[in-house]
C-alpha positions in Angstrom: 6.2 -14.4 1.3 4.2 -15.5 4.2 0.9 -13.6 4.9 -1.0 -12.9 7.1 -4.7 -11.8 8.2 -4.3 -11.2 11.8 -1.9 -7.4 11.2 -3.6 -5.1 13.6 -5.2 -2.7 11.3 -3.5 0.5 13.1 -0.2 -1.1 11.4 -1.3 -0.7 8.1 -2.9 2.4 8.0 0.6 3.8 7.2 2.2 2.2 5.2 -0.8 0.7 2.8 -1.0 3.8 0.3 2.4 3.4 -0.8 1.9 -0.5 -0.9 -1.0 0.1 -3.3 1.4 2.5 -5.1 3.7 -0.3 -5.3 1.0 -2.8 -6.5 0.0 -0.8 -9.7 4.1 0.4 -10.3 4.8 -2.1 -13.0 0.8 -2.5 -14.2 -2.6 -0.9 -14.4 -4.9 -2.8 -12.3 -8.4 -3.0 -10.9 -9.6 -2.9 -7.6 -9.7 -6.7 -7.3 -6.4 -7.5 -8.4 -4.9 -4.7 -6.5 -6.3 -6.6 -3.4 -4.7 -9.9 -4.3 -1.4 -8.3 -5.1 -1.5 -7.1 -1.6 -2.3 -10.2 0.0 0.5 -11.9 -2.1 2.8 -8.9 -0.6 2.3 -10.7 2.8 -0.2 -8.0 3.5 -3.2 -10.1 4.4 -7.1 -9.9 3.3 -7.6 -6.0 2.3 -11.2 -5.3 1.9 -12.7 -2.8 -0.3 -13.7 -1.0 2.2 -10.2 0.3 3.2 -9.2 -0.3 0.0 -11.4 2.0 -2.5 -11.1 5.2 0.0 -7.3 4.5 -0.3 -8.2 4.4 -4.5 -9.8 7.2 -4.5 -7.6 9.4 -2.0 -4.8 8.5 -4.4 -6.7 9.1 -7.7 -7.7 12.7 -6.5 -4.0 13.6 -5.2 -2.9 13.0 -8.7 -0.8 9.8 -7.5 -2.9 7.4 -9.9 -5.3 7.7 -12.8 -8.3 5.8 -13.5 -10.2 4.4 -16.6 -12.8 2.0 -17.4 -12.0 -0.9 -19.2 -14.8 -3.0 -20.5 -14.8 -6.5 -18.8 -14.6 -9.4 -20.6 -17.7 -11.3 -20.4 -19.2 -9.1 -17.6 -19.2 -5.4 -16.3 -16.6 -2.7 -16.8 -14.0 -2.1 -14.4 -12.0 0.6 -13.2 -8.2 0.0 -13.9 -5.6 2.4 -11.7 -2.4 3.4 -12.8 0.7 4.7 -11.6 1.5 9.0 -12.2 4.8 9.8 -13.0 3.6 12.0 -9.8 2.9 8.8 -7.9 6.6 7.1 -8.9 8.0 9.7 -7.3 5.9 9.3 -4.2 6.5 6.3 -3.9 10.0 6.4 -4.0 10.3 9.4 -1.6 7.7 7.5 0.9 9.1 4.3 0.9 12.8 5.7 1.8 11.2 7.6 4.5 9.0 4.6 5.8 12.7 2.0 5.7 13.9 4.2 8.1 11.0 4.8 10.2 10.7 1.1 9.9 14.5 0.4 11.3 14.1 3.2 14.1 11.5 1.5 15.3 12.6 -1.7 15.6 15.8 -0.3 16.8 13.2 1.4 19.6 11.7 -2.2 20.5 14.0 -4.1 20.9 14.8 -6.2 24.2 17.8 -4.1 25.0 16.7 -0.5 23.9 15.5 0.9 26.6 19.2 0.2 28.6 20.8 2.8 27.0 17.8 5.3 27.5 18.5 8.7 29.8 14.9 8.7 30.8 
């Protein structure tokens, strides 16, 4: 998937909650690897700090859980997992943002505004 660094951050702001949702659906992971999953979603460089408040808004609204893990060979991490709360989330979430997603491109295409009454 191509990626990119150069997304205006007003972009993601939406959508990037349920993409971390998405990144920990099939596997636990830590903040780290959570980032690179991102990135290899096509989402770019996300820094921890956008990403931890995202982590921690998620943790508290019961969407993920959180444990330390001792590290292998260094410090312990905090490893995130998915809530059966947080599947449904992001299942709901992501069918709502599709469709935002296809009115909006709908709304910018060349032609749209043709057919507009304004």
């Amino acid at each position: 998937m191509e990626t990119t660094d150069s997304w205006p951050p007003q972009w993601l702001r939406g959508p990037l909650p349920l993409c971390v949702l998405r990144a920990v659906e099939r596997e636990a992971a830590h903040g780290y690897a959570i980032a690179t999953r991102l990135e290899e979603m096509g989402l770019g460089t996300v820094g921890g700090g956008t990403l931890y408040p995202i982590l921690n808004r998620l943790q508290r609204d019961g969407f993920l859980t959180a444990e330390w893990m001792a590290g292998e060979g260094g410090p312990g991490r905090k490893v995130y997992a998915l809530t059966e709360g947080g599947a449904v989330e992001l299942a709901e979430q992501s069918e709502n943002w599709r469709r935002f997603a296809t009115m909006t491109g709908q709304a910018l295409a060349p032609d749209a505004a043709k057919g507009s009454t304004l």
